[in-house]
C-alpha positions as CSV (number, residue, x, y, z in Angstrom):
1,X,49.3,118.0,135.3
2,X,47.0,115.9,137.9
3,X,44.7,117.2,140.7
4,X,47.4,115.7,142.8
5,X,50.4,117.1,140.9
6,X,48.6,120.9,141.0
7,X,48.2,120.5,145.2
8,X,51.2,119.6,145.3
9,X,52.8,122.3,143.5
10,X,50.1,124.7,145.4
11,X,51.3,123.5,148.8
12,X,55.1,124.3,148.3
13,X,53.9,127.9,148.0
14,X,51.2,128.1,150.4
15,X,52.5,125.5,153.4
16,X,49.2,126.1,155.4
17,X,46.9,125.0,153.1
18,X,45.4,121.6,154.1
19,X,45.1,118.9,151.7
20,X,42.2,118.0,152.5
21,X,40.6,121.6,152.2
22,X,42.6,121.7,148.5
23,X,40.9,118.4,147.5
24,X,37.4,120.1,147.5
25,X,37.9,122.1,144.5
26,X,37.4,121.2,140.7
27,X,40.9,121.5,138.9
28,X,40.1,124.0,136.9
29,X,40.1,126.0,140.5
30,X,43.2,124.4,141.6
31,X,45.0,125.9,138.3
32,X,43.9,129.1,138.6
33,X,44.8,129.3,142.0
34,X,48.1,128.0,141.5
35,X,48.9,130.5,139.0
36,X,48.2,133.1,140.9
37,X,50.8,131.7,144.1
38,X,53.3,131.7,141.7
39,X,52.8,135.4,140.1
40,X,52.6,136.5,143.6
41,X,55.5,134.4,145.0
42,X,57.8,134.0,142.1
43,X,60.9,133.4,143.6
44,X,59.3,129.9,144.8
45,X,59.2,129.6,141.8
46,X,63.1,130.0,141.1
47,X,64.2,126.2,141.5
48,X,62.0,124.6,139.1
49,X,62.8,127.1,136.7
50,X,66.5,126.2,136.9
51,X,65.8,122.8,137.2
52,X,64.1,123.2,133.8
53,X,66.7,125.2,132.2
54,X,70.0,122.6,133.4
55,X,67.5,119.9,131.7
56,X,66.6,122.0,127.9
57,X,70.4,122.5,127.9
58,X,71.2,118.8,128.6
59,X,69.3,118.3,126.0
60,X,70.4,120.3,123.7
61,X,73.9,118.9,123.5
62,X,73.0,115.6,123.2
């Protein structure tokens, strides 16, 4: 995943973070910080999951 694909991903948990204030930080940071939004807010968390799991099944019957 990108710098730009881990904002992202942090800003649909955490709307008030500023992109620019994001940008700052070394990815490694980024990560981390994006895995802990989506322990603490899992049900964000709830679409791409599905999304995921419709795909693996599509998949699977082709």
């Amino acid at each position: 995943m990108s710098k730009r694909e881990i904002i992202d991903n942090i800003l649909k948990f955490n709307r008030t973070a500023a992109m620019e204030f994001l940008e700052r930080f070394k990815e490694e940071d980024l990560k981390a910080y994006l895995e802990r939004v989506r322990t603490t807010h899992p049900i964000a968390c709830l679409p791409q999951f599905l999304a995921q799991r419709k795909l693996a099944h599509r998949l699977a019957q082709s």
